[in-house]
N, C-alpha and C positions, 0 to 999 in steps of 0.2 A: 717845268717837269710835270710829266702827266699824272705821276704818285701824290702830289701834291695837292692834287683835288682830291684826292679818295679820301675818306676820312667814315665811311660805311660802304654795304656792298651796294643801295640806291644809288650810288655819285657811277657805278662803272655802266651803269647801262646809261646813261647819257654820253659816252663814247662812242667812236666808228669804231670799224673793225680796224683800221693804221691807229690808230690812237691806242688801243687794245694788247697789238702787238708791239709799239712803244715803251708801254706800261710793265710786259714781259720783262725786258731789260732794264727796266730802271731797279725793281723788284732785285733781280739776281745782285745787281750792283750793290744795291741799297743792303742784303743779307750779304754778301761778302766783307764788305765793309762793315757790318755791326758786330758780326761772328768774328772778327782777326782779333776785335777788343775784346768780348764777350768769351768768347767760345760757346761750346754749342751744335747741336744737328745739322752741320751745313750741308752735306750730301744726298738728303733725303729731300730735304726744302727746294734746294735749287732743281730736282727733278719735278716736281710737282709744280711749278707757276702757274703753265699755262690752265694744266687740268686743277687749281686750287680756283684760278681768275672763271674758268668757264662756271663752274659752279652755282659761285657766287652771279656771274651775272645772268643765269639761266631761270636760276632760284629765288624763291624770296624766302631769303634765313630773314630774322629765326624763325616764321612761321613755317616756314620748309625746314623740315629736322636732319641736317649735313652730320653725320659721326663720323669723327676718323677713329680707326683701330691703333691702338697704341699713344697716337699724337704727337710724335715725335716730327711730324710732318707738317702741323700745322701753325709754324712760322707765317707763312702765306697767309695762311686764314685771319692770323693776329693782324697782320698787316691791313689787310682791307676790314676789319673790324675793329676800328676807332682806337689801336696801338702802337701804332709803327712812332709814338711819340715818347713812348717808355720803355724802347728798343736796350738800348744804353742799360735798362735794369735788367734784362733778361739774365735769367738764373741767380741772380744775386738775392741776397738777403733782402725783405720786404719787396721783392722787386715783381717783374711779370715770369710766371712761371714758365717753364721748358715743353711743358705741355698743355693740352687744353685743359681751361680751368674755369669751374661754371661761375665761381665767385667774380672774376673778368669779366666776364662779356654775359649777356643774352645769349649772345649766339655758340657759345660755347654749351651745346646741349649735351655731352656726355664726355666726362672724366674718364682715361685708360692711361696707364702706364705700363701696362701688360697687355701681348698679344692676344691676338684671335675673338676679342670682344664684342666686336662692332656689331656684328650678324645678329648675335642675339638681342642685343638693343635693340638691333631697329626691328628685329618680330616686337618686341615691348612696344616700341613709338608706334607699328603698323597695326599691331591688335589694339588698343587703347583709343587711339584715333578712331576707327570704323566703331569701335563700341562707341562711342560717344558723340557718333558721325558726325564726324568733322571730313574735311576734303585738301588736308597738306598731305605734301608729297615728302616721303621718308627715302635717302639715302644715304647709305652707307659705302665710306673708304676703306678698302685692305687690301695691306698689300702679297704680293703673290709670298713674301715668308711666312708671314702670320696664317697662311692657308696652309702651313704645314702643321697647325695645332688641331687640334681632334673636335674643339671646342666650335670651330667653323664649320664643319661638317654637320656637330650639332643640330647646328644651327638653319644649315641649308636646309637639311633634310625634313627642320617642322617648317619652314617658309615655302617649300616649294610641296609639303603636303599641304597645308594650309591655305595657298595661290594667292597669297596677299600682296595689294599691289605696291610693291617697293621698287626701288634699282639699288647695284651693288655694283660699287668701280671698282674691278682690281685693276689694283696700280701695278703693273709687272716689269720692274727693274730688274729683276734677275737676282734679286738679291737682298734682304734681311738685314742681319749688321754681319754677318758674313754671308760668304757664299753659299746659298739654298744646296740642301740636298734633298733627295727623295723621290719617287714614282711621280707624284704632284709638278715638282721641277722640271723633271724631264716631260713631262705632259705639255706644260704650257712649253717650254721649249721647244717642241713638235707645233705646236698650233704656231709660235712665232715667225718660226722658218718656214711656213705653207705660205711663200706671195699669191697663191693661186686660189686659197679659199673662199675668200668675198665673191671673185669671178664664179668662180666654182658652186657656190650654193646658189648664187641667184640666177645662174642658166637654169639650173635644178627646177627649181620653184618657176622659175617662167613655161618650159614645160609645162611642167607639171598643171599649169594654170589652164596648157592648152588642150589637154584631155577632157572630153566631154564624160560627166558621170554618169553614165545610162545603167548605175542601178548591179544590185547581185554582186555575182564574182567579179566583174571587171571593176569595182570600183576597193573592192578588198583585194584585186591585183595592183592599183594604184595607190593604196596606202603602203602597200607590202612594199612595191618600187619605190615610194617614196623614203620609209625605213633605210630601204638596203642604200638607196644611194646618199641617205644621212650618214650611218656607221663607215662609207666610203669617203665620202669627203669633211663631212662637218666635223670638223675637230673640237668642238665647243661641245660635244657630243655626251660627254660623264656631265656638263650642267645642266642642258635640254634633260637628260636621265631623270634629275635630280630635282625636274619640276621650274626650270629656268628658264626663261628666253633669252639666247647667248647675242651678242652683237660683239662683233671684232673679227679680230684685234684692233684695234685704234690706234692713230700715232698722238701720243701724247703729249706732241710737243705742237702740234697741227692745229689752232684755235677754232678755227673754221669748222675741221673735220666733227671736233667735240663737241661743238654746239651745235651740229647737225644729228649728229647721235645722240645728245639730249631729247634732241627733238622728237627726233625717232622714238624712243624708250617712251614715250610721254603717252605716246600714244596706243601703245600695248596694254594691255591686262593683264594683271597677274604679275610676278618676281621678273624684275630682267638683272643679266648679269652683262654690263660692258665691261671689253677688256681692255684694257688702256698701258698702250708699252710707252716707256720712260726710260730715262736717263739718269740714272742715279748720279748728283753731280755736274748735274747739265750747264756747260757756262763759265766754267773754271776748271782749264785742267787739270791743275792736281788732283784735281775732287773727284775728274772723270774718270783721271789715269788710275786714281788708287782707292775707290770710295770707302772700303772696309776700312783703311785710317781714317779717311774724312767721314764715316759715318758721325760721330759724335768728337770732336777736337778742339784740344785746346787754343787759346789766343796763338797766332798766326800771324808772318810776314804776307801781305800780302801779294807783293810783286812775284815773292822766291817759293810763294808757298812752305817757308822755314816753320815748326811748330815749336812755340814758343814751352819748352819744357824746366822747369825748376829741379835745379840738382841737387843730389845728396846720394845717402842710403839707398837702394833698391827697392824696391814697393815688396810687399807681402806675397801679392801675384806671382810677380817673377821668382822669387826662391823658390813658392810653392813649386813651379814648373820646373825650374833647374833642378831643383831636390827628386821630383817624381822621374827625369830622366835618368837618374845619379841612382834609384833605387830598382827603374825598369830593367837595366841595366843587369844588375844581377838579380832578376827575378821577373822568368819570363811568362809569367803568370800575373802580371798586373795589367791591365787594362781602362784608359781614360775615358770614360764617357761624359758626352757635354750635350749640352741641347742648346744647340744652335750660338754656342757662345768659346770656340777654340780660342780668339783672340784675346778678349778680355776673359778670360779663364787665364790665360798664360801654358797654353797647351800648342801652340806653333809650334816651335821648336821640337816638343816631343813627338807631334804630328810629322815633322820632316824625319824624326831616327824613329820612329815605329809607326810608320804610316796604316800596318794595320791593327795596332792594337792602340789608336786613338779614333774612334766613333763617335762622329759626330750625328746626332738624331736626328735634327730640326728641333722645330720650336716645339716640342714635344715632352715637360716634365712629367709628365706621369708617365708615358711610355718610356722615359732612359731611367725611372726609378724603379720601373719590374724592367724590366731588359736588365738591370744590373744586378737584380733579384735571382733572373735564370742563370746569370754568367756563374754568380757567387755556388750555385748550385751544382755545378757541373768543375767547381774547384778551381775557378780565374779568379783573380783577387780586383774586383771594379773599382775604380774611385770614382765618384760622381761628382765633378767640379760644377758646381752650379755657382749663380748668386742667391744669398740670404733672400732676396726679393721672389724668385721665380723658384725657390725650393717650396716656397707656400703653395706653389700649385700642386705638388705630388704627394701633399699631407696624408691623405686617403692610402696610398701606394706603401710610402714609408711603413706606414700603422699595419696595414692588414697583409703588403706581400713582402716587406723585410724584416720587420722587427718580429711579428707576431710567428712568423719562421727563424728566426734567428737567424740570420745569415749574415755573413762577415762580407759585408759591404760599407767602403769608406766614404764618406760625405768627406767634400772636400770643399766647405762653404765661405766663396767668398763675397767680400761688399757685406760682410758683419759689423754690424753697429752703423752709425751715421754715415749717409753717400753724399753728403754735399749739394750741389745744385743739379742734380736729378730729382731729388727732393721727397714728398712724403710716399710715392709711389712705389719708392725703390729705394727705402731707406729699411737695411738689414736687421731690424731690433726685434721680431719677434717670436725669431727660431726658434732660441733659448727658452722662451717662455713653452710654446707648444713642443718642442724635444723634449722639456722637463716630466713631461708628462705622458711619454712614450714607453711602457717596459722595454726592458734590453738593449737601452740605446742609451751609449756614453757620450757624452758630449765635453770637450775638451779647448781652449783658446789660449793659445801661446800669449808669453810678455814679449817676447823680439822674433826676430828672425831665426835665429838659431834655436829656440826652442819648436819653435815652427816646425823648421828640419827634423828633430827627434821626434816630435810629435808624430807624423808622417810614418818613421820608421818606426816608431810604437804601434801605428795604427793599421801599420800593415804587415807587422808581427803579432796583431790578436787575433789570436779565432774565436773568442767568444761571443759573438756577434755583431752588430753591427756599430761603428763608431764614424762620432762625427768631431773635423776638427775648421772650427772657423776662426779666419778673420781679416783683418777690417782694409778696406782701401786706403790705404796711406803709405808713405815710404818706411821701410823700419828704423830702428832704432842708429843701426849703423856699427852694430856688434862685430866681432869677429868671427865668422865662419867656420866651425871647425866640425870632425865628427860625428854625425849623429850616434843616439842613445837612446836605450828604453828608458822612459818615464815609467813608476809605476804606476799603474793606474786608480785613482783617487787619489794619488798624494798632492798637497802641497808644498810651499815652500816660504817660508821667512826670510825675505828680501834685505829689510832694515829693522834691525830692534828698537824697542818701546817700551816703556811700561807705562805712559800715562792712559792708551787707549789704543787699539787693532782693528788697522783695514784690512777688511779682506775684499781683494780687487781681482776684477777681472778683464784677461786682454792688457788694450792699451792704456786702462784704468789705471795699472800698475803703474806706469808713469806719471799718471797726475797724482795719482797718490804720495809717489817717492817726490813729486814737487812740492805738494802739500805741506807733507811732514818737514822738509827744508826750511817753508816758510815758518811754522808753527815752535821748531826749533828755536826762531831767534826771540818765541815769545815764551821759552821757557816751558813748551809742551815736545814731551817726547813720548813720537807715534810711530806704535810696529807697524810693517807695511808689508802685505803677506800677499802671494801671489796662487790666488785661489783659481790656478790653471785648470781646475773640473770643475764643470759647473752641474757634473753628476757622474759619476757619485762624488758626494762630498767627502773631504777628509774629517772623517769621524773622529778621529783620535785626536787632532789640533783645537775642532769643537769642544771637545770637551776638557782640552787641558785651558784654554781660551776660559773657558766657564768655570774651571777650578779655580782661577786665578783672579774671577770676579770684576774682569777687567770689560772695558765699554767698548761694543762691538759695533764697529759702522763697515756696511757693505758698498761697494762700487761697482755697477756695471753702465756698459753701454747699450743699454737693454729695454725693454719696457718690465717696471715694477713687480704688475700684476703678474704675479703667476712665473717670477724671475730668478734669478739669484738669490735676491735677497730672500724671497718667501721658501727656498727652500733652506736657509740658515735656522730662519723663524719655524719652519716646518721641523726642521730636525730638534730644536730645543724644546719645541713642544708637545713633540714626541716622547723626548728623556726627561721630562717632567722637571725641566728646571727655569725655573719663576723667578721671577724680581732682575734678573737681568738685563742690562742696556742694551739695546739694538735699534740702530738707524739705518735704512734704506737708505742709500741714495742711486735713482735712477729715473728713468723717462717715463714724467705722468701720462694718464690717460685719454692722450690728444695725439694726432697726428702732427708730426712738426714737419714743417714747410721747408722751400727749399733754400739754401744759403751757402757759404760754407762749412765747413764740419767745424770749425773754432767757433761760427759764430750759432751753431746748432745746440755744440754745450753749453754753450757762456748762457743759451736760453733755459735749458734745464740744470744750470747750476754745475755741469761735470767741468769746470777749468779748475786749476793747482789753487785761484785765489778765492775763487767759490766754496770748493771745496773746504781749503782751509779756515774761511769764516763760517762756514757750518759745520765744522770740528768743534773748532775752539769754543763756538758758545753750547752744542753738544756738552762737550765734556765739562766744559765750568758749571753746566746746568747737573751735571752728576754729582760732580763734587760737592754742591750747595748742599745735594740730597744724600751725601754718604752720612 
């Protein structure tokens, strides 16, 4: 096999071009077969081979600086950079990570887990470099969803004022982890369906070459002709705009054609953009037939393309969406907004029964966070399904055009607390902490599924502004379904009594807690286990009946520490000036935690029932010593 010599990107340029496209194929074989174990971004990997191999054999990484935007694509890249031998560990615990990651590889020059990145990096890699004249070649990969983020535009717009010499591959599949929407979309979908514009521009230009310039008005007539019959044919025309030299469309699956277009690019000046069409999926059909599943998928049959799914309770996602359809229902003043994430939102369904009041943005958080700001303005009641991860980018939004308005607009946050092997990029733990510290904004995390549902209809029977209810990627508890209810807002609840000592947990905390106390039971310690479902406003009156009672208070979340749950228990007792009282945090130090499963995420910062309960027990024995 030809994969088998590769072991860096030097080994591919000692190939022919049949050796080359051989190499294509073992490649897809080789990630179909690791991803059926694994799971994993098979849909994005298998469109990118050829344009991942061109690259690499064009370039010399890592002194040539390759960024991919997001990285979720760069399976490939791992491959021909010295990994394809710790394939087997991808996304698992201690293993090779899901994305690119600088501690891996050399050639891994820039971490993303979040869209629309790339562009500005590489202005960073292309002004750094010239100041420090040096002469590598800076490229950057994004793909045509991630150009639906405002963040690239940024980006274009100081690159191509600037005219530094870069290339930029968008990779144009058609598609995101869903289906693209937007003016952007429909753009490059015009430039894709033009077979005639390659012919087309270069008749142009050959003309154009055979006008002699004699000077004055006839040659500011032949710019002018040359202008008009650009905005006629050259569809590439908003990046030429925007200070770009466009080259494309490209076929992205064409080795030949790409390494000529390299070539090309190479020798320009200034930003060029190719544009490179793909196949999201390319090589297996399930993946081709349905990529939006196969975007990101679990372990997998490989002949039947069957997805290997574990059963139980219904995940948090899905209620939340069956719940939001159960509520649109009679009230036709709700409205789902999502950026770019309907499916892993769990808004399909609601999208097929109110197709127009589920909107979806693009990759756009800060724009579906004031867009949900005007709805709430105008008396539509928004929910904003995002994930914990990409709510961080509309912090700005949140602060200054909803909260700081007051506007009853519901966050509706999921992938709260640990995401498992997506890992520290897109791991939800630190809303809580920056919500905490938002005026006007409640922030609330069910124990099961059903309190979920109430939650929901609590939170879209408040007017007093804006509320946010999160939580976590996992299946629920497996409760029974019944009626939603108003919570009132700040209360809690005392799940299991105690008197040796009081958790107050939050989320799915509450169950490790209630394991906790089980275990601690059979050692003669009896632990109240309190379901501290707001994590603002606190239940005041619990605080301080807790603290009349003199009793030792340990917090749980799936959170980060600083600035979390816990510190606002700490915050509030030290407010009411009451001293000498026990209180323990426990939650997630001040380190990004990597990626694995969510069992073995906590087991590292201490959140399982048997962790827990040994840092009770010696807690509380350590009180007692001291009563």
């Amino acid at each position: 096999m030809v994969l088998d010599q590769i072991n860096q990107p030097e080994d591919l340029k000692k190939l022919n071009m049949e050796q080359l496209e051989a190499l294509t194929g073992e490649i897809r074989r080789f990630l179909i077969e690791k991803l059926s174990l694994t799971g994993g971004h098979l849909a994005p990997n298998l469109g990118v081979v050829e344009l991942t191999l061109a690259l690499h054999y064009y370039y010399q990484s890592p002194q040539d600086k390759i960024i991919f935007d997001v990285g979720h694509q760069s399976y490939v890249h791992k491959i021909l950079t010295g990994r394809k031998e710790n394939f087997d560990t991808l996304r698992k615990y201690k293993g090779l990570c899901g994305f690119v990651k600088r501690s891996e590889s050399e050639h891994d020059v820039w971490e993303a887990g979040h869209s629309s990145t790339s562009l500005s990096a590489a202005m960073g890699f292309a002004s750094a470099r010239d100041l420090q004249k040096k002469s590598n070649k800076v490229v950057a990969v994004i793909g045509d969803g991630a150009m639906t983020g405002g963040m690239a535009f940024e980006a274009m717009n100081h690159i191509g004022h600037e005219g530094k010499n870069l290339v930029v591959i968008l990779n144009d599949n058609e598609m995101s982890i869903a289906p693209n929407v937007g003016a952007m979309h429909n753009y490059l979908s015009k430039i894709r369906s033009d077979r005639h514009y390659l012919k087309a521009k270069d008749d142009v230009e050959y003309l154009l070459k055979k006008i002699p310039a004699i000077g004055g008005k006839v040659a500011k007539t032949v710019e002018k002709l040359k202008d008009s019959f650009k905005y006629l044919l050259v569809n590439g025309v908003l990046f030429e705009e925007l200070g770009f030299q466009y080259m494309g469309p490209v076929d992205g699956h064409n080795l030949p054609q790409l390494l000529e277009t390299l070539r090309q690019a190479d020798n320009l000046e200034g930003p060029v953009l190719i544009h490179v069409l793909t196949t999201k999926g390319k090589g297996y059909s399930p993946a081709e037939a349905d990529s939006h599943t196969w975007h990101g998928i679990s372990p997998y049959k490989i002949e039947s393309g069957q997805v290997m799914k574990s059963s139980g309770p219904p995940m948090y996602t899905e209620v939340f969406g069956n719940t939001l359809i159960e509520l649109a229902e009679a009230d036709s003043r709700i409205v789902a907004v999502t950026p770019a994430m309907p499916g892993g939102s769990g808004l399909l369904k609601f999208q097929a029964r109110f197709p127009d009041r589920m909107i979806d943005v693009g990759i756009a958080e800060q724009h579906a966070a004031t867009f949900c700001a005007g709805l709430a303005m105008e008396g539509m009641k928004p929910v904003y399904a995002v994930y914990s991860t990409f709510m961080q980018r509309a912090y700005d939004q949140i602060v200054h055009d909803i909260a700081r308005q007051n506007l009853n607009v519901v966050f509706a946050i999921d992938r709260a607390g640990f995401v498992g092997p997506d890992g520290e990029t897109h791991q939800g733990i630190y809303d809580m902490a920056f919500m905490r510290s938002i005026p006007n904004l409640t922030v609330m995390m069910p124990k099961d599924e059903q309190e979920l549902r109430s939650m929901l209809y609590t939170a879209l029977h408040y007017d007093d502004g804006p509320i946010a209810v999160r939580y976590p990627r996992i299946n629920g508890r497996g409760v029974e379904l019944a009626p939603m209810s108003l919570i009132p807002i700040g209360s809690w609840e005392v799940v299991r009594g105690g008197s040796d000592a009081a958790v107050l947990a939050v989320g799915p905390m509450v169950e490790v807690a209630e394991e906790a106390a089980h275990i601690l039971a059979g050692h003669g310690i009896s632990l109240r286990v309190v379901n501290a479902r707001f994590i603002k406003p606190v239940d005041q009156a619990m605080l301080l009946s807790l603290a009349a009672e003199r009793l030792p208070i340990i917090t749980m979340e799936e959170g980060v520490r600083m600035g979390g749950f816990g510190s606002a228990v700490l915050e509030f007792y030290a407010d009411h000036d009451i001293y000498g009282l026990a209180v323990k945090n426990l939650a997630i130090p001040d380190y990004f935690v990597e990626h694995g499963s969510i069992k073995e995420q906590r087991a590292e910062v201490g959140l399982t029932a048997e962790s827990v309960a040994g840092q009770l027990a010696a807690f509380i024995q350590k009180k007692r010593q001291h009563a």
